[in-house]
N, C-alpha and C positions, 0 to 999 in steps of 0.2 A: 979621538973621534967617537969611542963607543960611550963617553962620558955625554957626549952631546947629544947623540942617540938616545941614552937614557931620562935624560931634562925633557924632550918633545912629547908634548903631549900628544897623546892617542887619538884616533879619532873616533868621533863619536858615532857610533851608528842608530841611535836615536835625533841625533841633531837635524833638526828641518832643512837643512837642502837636499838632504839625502831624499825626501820625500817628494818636494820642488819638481824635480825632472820628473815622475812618474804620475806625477797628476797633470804637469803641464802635458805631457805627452798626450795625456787620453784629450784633453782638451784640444790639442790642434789637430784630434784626429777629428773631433765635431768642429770647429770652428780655427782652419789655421791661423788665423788674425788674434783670435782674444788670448794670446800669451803676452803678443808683444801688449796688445791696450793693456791690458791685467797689466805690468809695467809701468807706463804710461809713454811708450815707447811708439814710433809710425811704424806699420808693420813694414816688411820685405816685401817686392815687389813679386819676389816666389808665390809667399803668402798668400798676396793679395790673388794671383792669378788661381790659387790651389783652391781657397773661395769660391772664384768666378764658378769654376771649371766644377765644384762639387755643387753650388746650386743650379748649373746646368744640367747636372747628369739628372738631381733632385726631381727637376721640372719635367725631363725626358719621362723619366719614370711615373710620375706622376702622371702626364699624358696616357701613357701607357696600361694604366689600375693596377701597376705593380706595390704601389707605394702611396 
């Protein structure tokens, strides 16, 4: 077993998926939909509602002269 342990390659902590989640991340904090498009994937209906619900708050605010 520590034979096959030592054959596995390591992982790379330069390798791009490592990076992948931390940009999609800030991404569906602006827009939760454009991870799954960037994909070319239908978003979640979560998604879709997290959207709704953040250009509603957008507009609230906007009414407001917050924003």
């Amino acid at each position: 077993m520590d034979k096959k342990i030592e054959r596995s390659p390591k992982p790379d902590s330069s390798h791009h998926h490592n990076f992948d989640s931390q940009r999609e991340a800030e991404l569906s904090k602006q827009n939760p939909i454009k991870p799954a498009m960037l994909h070319g994937n239908k978003p979640s209906k979560g998604a879709q509602i997290d959207r709704e619900l953040h250009l509603e708050d957008e507009q609230r605010l906007r009414e407001k002269g917050i924003k």
